[in-house]
VEXTORTI-337151 format. One record per residue (C-alpha): chain; x, y, z. Coordinates in nm, 3 decimals. Example, Ala and Ser with C-alpha at 12.3 -4.5 7.8 and 13.67 -1.06 7.14 Angstrom:
BEGIN
+-------+---------+---------+---------+
! chain !      xx !      yy !      zz !
+-------+---------+---------+---------+
!     A !   1.230 !  -0.450 !   0.780 !
!     A !   1.367 !  -0.106 !   0.714 !
+-------+---------+---------+---------+
END
This chain:
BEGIN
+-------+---------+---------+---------+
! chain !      xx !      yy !      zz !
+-------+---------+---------+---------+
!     A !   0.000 !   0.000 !   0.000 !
!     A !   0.266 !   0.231 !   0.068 !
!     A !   0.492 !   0.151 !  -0.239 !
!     A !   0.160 !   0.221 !  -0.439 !
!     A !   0.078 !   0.563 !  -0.294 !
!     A !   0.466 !   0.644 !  -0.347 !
!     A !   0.455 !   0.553 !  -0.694 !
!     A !   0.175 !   0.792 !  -0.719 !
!     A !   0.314 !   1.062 !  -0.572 !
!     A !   0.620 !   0.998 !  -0.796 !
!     A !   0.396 !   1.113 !  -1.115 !
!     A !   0.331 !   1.471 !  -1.091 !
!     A !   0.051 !   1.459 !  -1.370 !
!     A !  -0.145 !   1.180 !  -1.179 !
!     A !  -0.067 !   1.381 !  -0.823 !
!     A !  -0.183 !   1.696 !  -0.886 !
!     A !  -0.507 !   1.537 !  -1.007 !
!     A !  -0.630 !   1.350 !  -0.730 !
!     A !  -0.483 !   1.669 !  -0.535 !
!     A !  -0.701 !   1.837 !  -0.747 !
!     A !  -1.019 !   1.575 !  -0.729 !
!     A !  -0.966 !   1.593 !  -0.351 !
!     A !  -0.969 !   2.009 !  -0.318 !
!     A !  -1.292 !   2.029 !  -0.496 !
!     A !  -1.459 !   1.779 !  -0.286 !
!     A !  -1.371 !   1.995 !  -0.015 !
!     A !  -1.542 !   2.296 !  -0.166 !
!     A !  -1.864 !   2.118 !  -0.237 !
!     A !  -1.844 !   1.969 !   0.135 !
!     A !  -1.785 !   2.355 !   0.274 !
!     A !  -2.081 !   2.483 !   0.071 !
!     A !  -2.310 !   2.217 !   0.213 !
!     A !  -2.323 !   2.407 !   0.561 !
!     A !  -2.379 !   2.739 !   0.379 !
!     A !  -2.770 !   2.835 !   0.472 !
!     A !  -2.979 !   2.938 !   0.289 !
!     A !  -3.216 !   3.205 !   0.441 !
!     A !  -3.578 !   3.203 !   0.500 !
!     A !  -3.615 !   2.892 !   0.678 !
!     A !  -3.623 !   2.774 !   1.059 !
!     A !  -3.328 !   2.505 !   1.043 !
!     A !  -3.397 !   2.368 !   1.369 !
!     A !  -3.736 !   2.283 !   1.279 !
!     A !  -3.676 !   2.186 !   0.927 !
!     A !  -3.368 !   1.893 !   1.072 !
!     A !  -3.667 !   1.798 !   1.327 !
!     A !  -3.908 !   1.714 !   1.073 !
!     A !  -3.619 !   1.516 !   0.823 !
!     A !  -3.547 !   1.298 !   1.129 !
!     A !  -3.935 !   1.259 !   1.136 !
!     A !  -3.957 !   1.135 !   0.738 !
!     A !  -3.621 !   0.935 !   0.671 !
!     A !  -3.851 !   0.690 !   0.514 !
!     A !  -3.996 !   0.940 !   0.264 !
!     A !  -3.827 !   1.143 !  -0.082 !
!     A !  -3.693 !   1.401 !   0.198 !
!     A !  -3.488 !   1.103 !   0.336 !
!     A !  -3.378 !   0.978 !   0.015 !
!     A !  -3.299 !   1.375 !  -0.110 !
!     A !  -3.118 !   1.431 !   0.204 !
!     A !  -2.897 !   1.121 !   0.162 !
!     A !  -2.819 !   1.249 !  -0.181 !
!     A !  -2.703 !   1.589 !  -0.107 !
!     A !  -2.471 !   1.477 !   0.160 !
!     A !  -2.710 !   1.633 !   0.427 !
!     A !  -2.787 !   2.026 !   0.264 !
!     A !  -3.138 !   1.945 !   0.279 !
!     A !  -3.150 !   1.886 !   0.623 !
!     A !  -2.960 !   2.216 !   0.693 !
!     A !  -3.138 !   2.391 !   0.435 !
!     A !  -2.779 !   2.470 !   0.238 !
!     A !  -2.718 !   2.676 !  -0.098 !
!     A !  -2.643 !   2.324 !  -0.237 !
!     A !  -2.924 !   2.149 !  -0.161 !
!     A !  -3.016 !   2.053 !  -0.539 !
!     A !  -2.674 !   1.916 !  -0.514 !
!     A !  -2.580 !   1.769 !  -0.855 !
!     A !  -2.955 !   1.518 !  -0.890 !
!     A !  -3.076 !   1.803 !  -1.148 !
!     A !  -2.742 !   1.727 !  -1.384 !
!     A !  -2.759 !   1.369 !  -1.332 !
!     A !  -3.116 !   1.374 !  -1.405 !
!     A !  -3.096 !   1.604 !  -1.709 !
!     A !  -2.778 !   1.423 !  -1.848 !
!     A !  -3.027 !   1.080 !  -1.832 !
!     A !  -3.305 !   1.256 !  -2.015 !
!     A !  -3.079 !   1.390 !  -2.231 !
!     A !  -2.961 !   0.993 !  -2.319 !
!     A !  -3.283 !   0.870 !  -2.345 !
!     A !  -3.372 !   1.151 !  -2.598 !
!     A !  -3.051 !   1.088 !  -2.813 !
!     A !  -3.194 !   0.717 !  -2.864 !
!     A !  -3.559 !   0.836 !  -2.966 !
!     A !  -3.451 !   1.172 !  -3.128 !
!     A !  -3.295 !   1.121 !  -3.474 !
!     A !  -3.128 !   1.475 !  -3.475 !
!     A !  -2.982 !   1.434 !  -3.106 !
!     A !  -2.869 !   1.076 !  -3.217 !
!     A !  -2.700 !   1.252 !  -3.571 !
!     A !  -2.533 !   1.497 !  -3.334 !
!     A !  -2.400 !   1.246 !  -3.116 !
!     A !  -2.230 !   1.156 !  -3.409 !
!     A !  -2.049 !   1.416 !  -3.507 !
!     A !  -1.726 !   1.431 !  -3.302 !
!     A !  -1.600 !   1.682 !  -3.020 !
!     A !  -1.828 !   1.921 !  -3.174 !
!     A !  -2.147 !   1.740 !  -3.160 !
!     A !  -2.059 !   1.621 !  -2.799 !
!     A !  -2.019 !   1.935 !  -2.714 !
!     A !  -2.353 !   2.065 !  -2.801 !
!     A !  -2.494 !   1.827 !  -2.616 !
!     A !  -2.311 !   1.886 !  -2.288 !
!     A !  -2.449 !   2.262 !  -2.360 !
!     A !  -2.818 !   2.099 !  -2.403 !
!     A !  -2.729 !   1.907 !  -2.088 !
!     A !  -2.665 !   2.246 !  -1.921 !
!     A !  -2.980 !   2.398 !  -2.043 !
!     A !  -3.190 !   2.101 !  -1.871 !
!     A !  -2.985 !   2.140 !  -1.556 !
!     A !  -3.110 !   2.492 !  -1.466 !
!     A !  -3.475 !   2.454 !  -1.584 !
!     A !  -3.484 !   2.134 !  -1.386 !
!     A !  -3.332 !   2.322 !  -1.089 !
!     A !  -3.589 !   2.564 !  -1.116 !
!     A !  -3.894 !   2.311 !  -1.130 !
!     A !  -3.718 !   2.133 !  -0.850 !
!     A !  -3.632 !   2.471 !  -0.688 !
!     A !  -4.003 !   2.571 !  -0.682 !
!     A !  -4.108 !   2.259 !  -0.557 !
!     A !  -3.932 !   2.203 !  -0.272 !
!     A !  -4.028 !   2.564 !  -0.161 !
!     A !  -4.336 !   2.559 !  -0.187 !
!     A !  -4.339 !   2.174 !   0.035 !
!     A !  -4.142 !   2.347 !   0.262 !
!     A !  -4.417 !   2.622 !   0.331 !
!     A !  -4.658 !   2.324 !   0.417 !
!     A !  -4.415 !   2.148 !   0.652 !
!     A !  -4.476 !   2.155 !   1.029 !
!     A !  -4.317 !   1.976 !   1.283 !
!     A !  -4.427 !   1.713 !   1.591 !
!     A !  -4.503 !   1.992 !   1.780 !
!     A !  -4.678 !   2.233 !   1.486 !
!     A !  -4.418 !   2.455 !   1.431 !
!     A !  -4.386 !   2.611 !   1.062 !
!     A !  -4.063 !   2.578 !   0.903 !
!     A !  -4.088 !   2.885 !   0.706 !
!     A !  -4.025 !   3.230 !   0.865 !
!     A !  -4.213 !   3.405 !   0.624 !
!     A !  -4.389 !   3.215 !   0.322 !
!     A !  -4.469 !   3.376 !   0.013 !
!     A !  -4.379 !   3.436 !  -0.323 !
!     A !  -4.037 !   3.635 !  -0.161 !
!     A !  -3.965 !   3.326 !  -0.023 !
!     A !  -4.048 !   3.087 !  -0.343 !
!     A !  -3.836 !   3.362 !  -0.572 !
!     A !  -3.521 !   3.382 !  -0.330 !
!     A !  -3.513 !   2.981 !  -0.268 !
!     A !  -3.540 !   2.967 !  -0.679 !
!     A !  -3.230 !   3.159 !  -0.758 !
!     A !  -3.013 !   3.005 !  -0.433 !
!     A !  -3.076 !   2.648 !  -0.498 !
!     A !  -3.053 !   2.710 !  -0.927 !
!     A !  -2.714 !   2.895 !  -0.860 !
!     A !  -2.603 !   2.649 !  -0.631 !
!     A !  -2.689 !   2.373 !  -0.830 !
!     A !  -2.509 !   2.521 !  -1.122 !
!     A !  -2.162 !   2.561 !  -0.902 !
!     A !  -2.177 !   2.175 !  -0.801 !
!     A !  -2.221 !   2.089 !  -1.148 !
!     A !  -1.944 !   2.314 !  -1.273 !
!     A !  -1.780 !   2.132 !  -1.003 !
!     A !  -1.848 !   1.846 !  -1.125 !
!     A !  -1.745 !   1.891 !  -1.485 !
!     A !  -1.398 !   2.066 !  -1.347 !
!     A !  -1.319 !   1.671 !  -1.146 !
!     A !  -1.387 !   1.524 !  -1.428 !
!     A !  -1.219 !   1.708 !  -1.690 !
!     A !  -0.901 !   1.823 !  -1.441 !
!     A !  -0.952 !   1.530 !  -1.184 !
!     A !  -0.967 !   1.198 !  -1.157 !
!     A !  -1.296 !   0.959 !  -1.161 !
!     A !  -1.649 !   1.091 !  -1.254 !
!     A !  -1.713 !   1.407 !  -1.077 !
!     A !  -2.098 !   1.383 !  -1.066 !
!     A !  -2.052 !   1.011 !  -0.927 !
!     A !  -1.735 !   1.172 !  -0.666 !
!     A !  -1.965 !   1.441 !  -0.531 !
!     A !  -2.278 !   1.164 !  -0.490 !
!     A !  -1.998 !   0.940 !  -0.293 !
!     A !  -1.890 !   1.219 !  -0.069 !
!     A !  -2.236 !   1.309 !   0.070 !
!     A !  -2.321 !   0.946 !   0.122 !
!     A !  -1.978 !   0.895 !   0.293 !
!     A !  -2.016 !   1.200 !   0.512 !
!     A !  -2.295 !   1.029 !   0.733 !
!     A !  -2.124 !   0.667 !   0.769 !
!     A !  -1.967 !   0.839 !   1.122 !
!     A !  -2.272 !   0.930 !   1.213 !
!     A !  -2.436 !   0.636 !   1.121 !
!     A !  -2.168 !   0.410 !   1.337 !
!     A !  -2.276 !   0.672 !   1.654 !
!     A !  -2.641 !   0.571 !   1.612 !
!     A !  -2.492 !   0.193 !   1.577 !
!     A !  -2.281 !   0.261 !   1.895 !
!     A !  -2.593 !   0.452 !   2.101 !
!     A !  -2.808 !   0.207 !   2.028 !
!     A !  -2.573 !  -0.070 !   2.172 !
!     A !  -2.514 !   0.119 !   2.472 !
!     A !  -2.920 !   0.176 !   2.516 !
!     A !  -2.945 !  -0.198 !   2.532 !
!     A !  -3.150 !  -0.143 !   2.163 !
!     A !  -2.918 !  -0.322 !   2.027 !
!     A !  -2.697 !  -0.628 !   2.180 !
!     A !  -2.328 !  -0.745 !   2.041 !
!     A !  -2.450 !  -1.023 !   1.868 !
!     A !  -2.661 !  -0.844 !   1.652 !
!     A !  -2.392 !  -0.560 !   1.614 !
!     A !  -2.153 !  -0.854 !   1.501 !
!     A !  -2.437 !  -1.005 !   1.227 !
!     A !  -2.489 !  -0.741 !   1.111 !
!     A !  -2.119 !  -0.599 !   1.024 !
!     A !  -2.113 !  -0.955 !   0.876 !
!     A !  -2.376 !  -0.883 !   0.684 !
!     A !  -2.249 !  -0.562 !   0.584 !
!     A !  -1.904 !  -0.703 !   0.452 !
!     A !  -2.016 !  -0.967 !   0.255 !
!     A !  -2.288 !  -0.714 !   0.108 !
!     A !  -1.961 !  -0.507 !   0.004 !
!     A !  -1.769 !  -0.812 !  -0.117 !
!     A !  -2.074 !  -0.928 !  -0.314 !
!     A !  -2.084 !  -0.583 !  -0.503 !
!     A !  -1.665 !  -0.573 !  -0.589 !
!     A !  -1.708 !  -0.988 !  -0.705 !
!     A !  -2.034 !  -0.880 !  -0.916 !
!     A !  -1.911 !  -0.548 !  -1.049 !
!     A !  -1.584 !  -0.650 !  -1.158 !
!     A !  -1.773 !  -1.013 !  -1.319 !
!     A !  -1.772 !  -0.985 !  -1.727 !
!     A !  -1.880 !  -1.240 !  -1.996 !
!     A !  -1.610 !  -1.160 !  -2.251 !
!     A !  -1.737 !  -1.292 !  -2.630 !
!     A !  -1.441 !  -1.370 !  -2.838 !
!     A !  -1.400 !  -1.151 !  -3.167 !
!     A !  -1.198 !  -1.282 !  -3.450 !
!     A !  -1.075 !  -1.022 !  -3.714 !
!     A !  -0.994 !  -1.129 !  -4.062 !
!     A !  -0.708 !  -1.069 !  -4.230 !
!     A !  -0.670 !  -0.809 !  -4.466 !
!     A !  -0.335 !  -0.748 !  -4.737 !
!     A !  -0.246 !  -0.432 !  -4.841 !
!     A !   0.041 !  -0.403 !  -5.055 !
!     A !   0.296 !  -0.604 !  -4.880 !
!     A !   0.140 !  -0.568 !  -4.563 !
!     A !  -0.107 !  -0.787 !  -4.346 !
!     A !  -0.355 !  -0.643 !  -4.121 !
!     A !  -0.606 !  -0.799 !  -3.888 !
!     A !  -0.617 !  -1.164 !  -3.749 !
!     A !  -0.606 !  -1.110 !  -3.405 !
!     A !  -0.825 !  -1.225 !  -3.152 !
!     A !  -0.967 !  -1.018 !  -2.898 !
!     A !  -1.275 !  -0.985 !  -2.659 !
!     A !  -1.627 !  -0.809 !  -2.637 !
!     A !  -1.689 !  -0.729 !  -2.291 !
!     A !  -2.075 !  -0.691 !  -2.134 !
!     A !  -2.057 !  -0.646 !  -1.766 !
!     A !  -2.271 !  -0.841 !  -1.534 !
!     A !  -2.442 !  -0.528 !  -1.398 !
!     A !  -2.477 !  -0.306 !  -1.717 !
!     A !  -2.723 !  -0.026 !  -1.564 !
!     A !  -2.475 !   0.018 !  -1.266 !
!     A !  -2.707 !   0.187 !  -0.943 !
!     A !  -2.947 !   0.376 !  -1.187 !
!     A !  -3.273 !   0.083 !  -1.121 !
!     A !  -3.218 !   0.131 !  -0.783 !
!     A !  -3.237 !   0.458 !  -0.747 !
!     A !  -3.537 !   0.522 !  -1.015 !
!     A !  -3.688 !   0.256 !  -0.808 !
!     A !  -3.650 !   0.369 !  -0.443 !
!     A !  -3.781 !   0.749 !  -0.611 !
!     A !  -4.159 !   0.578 !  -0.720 !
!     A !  -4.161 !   0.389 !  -0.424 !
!     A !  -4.087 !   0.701 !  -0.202 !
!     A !  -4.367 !   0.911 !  -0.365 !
!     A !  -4.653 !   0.797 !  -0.151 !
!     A !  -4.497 !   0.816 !   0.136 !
!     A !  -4.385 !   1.202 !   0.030 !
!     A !  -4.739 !   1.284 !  -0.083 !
!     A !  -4.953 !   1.156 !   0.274 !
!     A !  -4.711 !   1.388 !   0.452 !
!     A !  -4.936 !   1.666 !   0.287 !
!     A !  -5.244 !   1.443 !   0.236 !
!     A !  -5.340 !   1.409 !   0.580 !
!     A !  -5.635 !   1.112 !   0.469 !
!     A !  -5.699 !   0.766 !   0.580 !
!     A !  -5.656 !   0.645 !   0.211 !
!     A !  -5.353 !   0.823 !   0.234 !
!     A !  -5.229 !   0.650 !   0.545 !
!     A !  -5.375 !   0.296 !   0.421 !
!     A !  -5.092 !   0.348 !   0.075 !
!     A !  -4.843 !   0.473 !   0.297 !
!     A !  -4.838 !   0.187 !   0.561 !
!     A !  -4.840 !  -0.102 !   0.227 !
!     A !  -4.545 !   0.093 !   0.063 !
!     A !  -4.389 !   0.140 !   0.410 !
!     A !  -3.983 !  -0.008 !   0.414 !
!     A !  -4.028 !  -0.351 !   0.497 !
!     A !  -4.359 !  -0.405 !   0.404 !
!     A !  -4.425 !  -0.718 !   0.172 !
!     A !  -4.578 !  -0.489 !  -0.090 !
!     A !  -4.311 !  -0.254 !  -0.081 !
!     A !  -4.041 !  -0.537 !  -0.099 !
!     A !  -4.224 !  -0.709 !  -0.421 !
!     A !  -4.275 !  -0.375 !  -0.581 !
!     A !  -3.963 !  -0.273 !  -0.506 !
!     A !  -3.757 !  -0.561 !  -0.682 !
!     A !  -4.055 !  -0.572 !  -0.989 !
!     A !  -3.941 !  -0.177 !  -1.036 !
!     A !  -3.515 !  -0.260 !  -1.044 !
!     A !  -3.607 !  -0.546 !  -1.293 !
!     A !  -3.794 !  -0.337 !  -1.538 !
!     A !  -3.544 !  -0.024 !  -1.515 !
!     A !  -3.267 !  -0.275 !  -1.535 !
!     A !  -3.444 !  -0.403 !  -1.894 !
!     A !  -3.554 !  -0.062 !  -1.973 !
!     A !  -3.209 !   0.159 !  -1.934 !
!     A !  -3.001 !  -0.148 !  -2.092 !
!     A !  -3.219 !  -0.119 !  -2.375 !
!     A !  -3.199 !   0.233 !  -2.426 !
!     A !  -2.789 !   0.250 !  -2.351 !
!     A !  -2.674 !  -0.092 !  -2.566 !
!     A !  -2.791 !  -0.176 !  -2.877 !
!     A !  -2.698 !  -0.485 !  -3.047 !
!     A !  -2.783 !  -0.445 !  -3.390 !
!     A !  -2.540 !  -0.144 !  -3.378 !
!     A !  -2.265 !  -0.331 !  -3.240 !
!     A !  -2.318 !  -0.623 !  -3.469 !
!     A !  -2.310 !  -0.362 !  -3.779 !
!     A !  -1.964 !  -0.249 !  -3.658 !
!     A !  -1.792 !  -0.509 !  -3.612 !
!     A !  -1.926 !  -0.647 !  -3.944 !
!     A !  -1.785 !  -0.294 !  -4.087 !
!     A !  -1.434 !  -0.374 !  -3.954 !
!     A !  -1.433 !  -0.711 !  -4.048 !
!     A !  -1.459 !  -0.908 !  -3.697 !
!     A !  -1.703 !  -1.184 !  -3.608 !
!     A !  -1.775 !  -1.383 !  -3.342 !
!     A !  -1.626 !  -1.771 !  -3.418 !
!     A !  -1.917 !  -1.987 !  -3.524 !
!     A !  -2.212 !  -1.697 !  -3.629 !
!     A !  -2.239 !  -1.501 !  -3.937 !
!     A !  -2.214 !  -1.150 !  -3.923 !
!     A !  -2.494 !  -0.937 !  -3.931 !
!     A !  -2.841 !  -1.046 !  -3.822 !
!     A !  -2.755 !  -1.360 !  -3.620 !
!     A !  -2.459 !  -1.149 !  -3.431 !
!     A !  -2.672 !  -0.893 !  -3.318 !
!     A !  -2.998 !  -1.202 !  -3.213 !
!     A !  -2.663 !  -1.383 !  -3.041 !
!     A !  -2.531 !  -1.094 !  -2.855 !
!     A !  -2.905 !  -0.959 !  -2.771 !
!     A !  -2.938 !  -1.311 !  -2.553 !
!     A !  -2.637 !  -1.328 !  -2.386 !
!     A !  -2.728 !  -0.973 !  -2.286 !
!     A !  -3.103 !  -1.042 !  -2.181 !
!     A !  -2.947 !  -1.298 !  -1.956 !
!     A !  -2.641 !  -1.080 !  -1.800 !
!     A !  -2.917 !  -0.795 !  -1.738 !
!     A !  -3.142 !  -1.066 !  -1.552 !
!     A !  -2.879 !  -1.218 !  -1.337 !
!     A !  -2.788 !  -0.820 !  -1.325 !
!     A !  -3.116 !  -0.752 !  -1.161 !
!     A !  -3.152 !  -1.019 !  -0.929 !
!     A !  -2.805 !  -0.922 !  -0.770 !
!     A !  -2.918 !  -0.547 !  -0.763 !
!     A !  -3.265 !  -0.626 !  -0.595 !
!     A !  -3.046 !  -0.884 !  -0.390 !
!     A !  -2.831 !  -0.616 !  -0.231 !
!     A !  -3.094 !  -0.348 !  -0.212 !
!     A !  -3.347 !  -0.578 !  -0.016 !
!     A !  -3.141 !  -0.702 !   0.251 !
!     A !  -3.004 !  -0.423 !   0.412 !
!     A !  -3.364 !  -0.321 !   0.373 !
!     A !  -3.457 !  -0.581 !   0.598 !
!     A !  -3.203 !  -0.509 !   0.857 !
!     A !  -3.319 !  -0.130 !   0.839 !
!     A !  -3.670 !  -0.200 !   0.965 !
!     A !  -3.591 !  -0.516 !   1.182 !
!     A !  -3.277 !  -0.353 !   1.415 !
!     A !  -3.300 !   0.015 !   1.277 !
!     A !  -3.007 !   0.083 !   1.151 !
!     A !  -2.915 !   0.403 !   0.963 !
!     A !  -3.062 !   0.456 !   0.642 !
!     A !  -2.755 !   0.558 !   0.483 !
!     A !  -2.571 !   0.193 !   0.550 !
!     A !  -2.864 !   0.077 !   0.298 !
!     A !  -2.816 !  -0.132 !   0.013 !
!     A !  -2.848 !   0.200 !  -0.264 !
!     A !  -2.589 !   0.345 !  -0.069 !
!     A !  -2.361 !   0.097 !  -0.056 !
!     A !  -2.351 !   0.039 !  -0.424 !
!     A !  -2.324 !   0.404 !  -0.507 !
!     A !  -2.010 !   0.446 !  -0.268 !
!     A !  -1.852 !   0.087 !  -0.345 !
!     A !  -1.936 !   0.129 !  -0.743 !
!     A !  -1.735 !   0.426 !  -0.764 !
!     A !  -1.426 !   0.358 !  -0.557 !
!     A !  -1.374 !   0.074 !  -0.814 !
!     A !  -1.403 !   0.296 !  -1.099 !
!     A !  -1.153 !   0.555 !  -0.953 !
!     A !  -0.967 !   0.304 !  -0.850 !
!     A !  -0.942 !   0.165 !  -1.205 !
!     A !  -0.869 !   0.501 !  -1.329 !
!     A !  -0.586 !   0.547 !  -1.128 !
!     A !  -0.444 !   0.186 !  -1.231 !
!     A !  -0.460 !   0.308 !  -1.565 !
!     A !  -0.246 !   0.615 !  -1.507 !
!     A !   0.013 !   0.378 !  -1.364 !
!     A !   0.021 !   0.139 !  -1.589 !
!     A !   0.022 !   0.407 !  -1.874 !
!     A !   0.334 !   0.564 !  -1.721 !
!     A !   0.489 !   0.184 !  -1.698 !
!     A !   0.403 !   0.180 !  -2.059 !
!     A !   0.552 !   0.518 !  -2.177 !
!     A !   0.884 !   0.389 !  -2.032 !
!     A !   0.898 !   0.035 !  -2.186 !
!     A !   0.801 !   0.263 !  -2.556 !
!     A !   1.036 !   0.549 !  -2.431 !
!     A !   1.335 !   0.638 !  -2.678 !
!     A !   1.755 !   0.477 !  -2.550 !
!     A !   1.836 !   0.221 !  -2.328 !
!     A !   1.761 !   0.470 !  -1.991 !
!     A !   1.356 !   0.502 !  -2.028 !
!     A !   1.390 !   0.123 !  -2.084 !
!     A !   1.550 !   0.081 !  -1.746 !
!     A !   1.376 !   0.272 !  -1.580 !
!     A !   1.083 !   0.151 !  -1.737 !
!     A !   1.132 !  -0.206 !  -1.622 !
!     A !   1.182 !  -0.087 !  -1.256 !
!     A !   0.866 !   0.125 !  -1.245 !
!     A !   0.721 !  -0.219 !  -1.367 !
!     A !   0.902 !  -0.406 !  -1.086 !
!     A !   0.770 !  -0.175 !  -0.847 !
!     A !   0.449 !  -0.172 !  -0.932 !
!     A !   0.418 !  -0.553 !  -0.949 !
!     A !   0.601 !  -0.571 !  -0.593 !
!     A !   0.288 !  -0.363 !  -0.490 !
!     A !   0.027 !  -0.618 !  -0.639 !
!     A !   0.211 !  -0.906 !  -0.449 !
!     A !   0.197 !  -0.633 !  -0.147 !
+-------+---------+---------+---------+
END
C-alpha cells in the first residue's frame, strides 16, 4: 500500500489530479453548511429525522445532508444527473440528437451545452417545488418551518438552490475534466460517505441503550461485509465474447487476425434501477405527509420499508429499469453492424443479423442475473433497516453508489500507472527502458503487497 501511494506521488501529472479531485470535494463539502435564508433550520432537521422513510430522506442522503440544513447546495448535482439521463434517453428516440452524437467533439459538445440547459430549468422546477413543500411542513409539535412564506420566499429559494446547483455541477465537470474519476458520481460518494460516522454513533448509542446487543452488532457488520464483497465480485464479473478479425493485405502488408474480446458487464445499468426505483416507491410516502387522509395513510403503511408490498414492488421496479435503461444504452444491432464494418465476427455466427440475435441473448441474460443481484443487495439491508433500525444511509443503494465508484476511480488510477509503466517500456535509448522495467518491478512488488 505504501509503495503504491509512493509511486503515485512519484507522477506529478497523476498527483496533482487527485490533489485536485480531492480540493474540490472539499469545496462542495464547505458549501453544504452554507444556509440558505428564509427557513427555521432547527425545525426543518426535526421534521427530516421525522420522514427518513420518505423522498426528503432519500434527497437528504443524496445531497450529503444540505437538505437537512437547508444549504445553498441542496439541489446538489440530482438536477445534472437527471438532465444528463433525459438527455440519453432523448438521443436514442430523437434522430437529430442521435446525428449529433455523431459528429465528433463538436457534436458532444452541443450536447453537454443541451445538458446544461436542462440542468437549470430542472433546478428551477425542483427549486419551486421544494419551496413551496417546505411552506406546508410543520413539525411534531406544529411549528412552521418557514419564517415568512410567500412568493419572496419561493423567488429567493429559486435563484439560491438554481445557482447552487449550477456551481456543483461546474464542479463536477472541473473533477472530471481536471480530476480523476467521474465528478458527478465523486460528489454523490462524498455526501453518502459524510454520514457513515454518524451512522456508526447511532450503531454505537443504540448498543449502549441496550436497543441493540453485540451479537446483533456482530451479524450485522457480517452482513455488511459480505454485502460489500458481493458488489466488488459482481461489479468486476464480465462475460467476454471472443472476436476474430480477418485478415486483410495491403500491398505487402497484413492487417487484422487477431483475436480479442467483447466485454458486457454483469451489472450493465450500474445503481441507476435502484435509485429510479426507491424514487416511485418514495412518492406515496412524500405525498400523505401533505395528504393528511386515511386512504392516504392505508398506501403509505403497504409501501412502508419492509412491508411485503413494498419489498415485491420494489424488486418488480429494479427489474424493469434494469431491462428498460439497458435497452436504451446498448444496442446490439449497432454493435453487430460495426464489427461487421471492420471485419470481426464472433467464431461460429455469421455476421450481421444472427450477431446482433446472439449478442441480444447473452445480454437479456447478463441484465437478468444483473437484476436479481441489484434487488439482492438493495433488499437485505432493507430488511435489517426495519428489523434492528439501523441508519438509512448503511442501505443497500448506498452501498452500491459508494462501493461502485471507488472501483471505478480506483481503475482510473491503475490506468495512469500502468500508462506511465508503458511510456517507459516505448520510451526512446536504453535509460527510459530501465527505468521503465523498474517502475514495472515496483508496481508488481505492490500487487504481491
Amino acid at each position: 500500500m505504501n509503495r503504491w501511494i509512493a509511486a503515485i506521488m512519484s507522477m506529478p501529472e497523476l498527483r496533482n489530479r487527485i490533489l485536485f479531485t480531492l480540493g474540490m470535494l472539499a469545496v462542495f463539502r464547505l458549501g453544504v453548511h452554507i444556509p440558505a435564508p428564509g427557513v427555521d433550520r432547527q425545525a426543518l432537521g426535526e421534521f427530516i429525522t421525522a420522514n427518513r422513510g420518505t423522498m426528503f430522506g432519500l434527497y437528504d442522503m443524496f445531497s450529503g445532508g444540505a437538505l437537512e440544513q437547508f444549504s445553498v447546495f441542496v439541489l446538489g448535482i440530482m438536477p445534472y444527473i437527471t438532465a444528463s439521463i433525459i438527455i440519453q434517453l432523448l438521443t436514442v428516440v430523437l434522430p437529430p440528437l442521435e446525428r449529433l452524437s455523431k459528429e465528433g467533439q463538436q457534436g458532444k459538445g452541443l450536447i453537454t451545452q443541451y445538458t446544461r440547459y436542462a440542468t437549470i430549468g430542472i433546478a428551477l422546477a425542483q427549486s419551486f417545488t421544494i419551496a413551496v413543500s417546505l411552506e406546508q411542513m410543520k413539525t411534531a409539535a406544529n411549528a412552521d418551518v418557514v419564517l415568512n412564506p410567500g412568493w419572496e420566499f419561493r423567488l429567493l429559494t429559486m435563484i439560491t438552490m438554481t445557482a447552487g446547483s449550477c456551481f456543483v455541477m461546474w464542479i463536477g465537470e472541473q473533477i472530471s475534466e481536471r480530476g480523476i474519476g467521474n465528478g458527478s458520481s465523486l460528489i454523490i460518494t462524498a455526501g453518502i460517505v459524510s454520514h457513515f460516522w454518524s451512522g456508526v454513533m447511532q450503531i454505537v448509542r443504540k448498543i449502549e441503550l441496550g436497543e441493540l446487543n453485540l451479537l446483533q452488532a456482530t451479524l450485522l457488520l457480517g452482513v455488511v461485509i459480505l454485502v460489500i464483497g458481493a458488489i466488488v465480485w459482481i461489479e468486476r464479473g464480465q462475460r467476454r465474447i471472443p472476436i476474430q478479425y480477418a485478415k486483410r493485405v495491403v500491398g505487402r502488408r497484413v492487417y487484422g487476425g487477431q483475436t480479442t474480446h467483447l466485454p458486457l458487464k454483469v451489472n450493465t445499468t450500474g445503481v441507476i434501477p435502484p435509485i429510479f426505483a426507491s424514487s416511485v416507491l418514495m412518492a406515496p410516502a412524500t405525498l400523505a405527509t401533505f395528504l393528511k387522509t386515511d386512504a392516504m395513510g392505508a398506501i403509505t403503511s403497504a409501501f412502508a420499508p419492509g412491508a411485503w408490498l413494498y419489498n415485491y414492488s420494489y424488486i418488480a421496479l429494479i427489474v424493469f429499469f434494469s431491462y428498460f435503461y439497458t435497452a436504451m444504452m446498448f444496442n446490439p444491432v449497432d454493435v453487430a453492424d460495426n464489427l461487421k464494418k471492420h471485419g470481426g465476427y464472433i467464431p461460429g455466427i455469421r455476421p450481421g443479423k444472427q450477431t446482433a440475435e446472439y449478442i441480444d441473448a447473452l445480454l437479456t441474460r447478463l441484465t437478468c442475473a444483473g437484476a436479481i443481484y441489484l434487488a439482492a443487495v438493495c433488499i437485505l439491508p432493507t430488511l435489517l433497516i426495519t428489523q434492528y433500525g439501523v441508519p438509512f444511509h448503511f442501505g443497500g443503494t448506498g452501498l452500491l453508489i459508494v462501493v461502485g465508484v471507488s472501483l471505478d476511480t480506483v481503475a482510473q488510477v491503475e490506468a495512469q500507472l500502468l500508462t506511465r509503466h508503458y511510456d517507459g517500456l516505448q520510451g526512446p535509448g536504453g535509460g527510459g527502458r530501465v527505468a521503465g522495467r523498474r517502475r514495472m518491478l515496483m508496481g508488481g512488488a505492490q500487487e504481491a503487497g
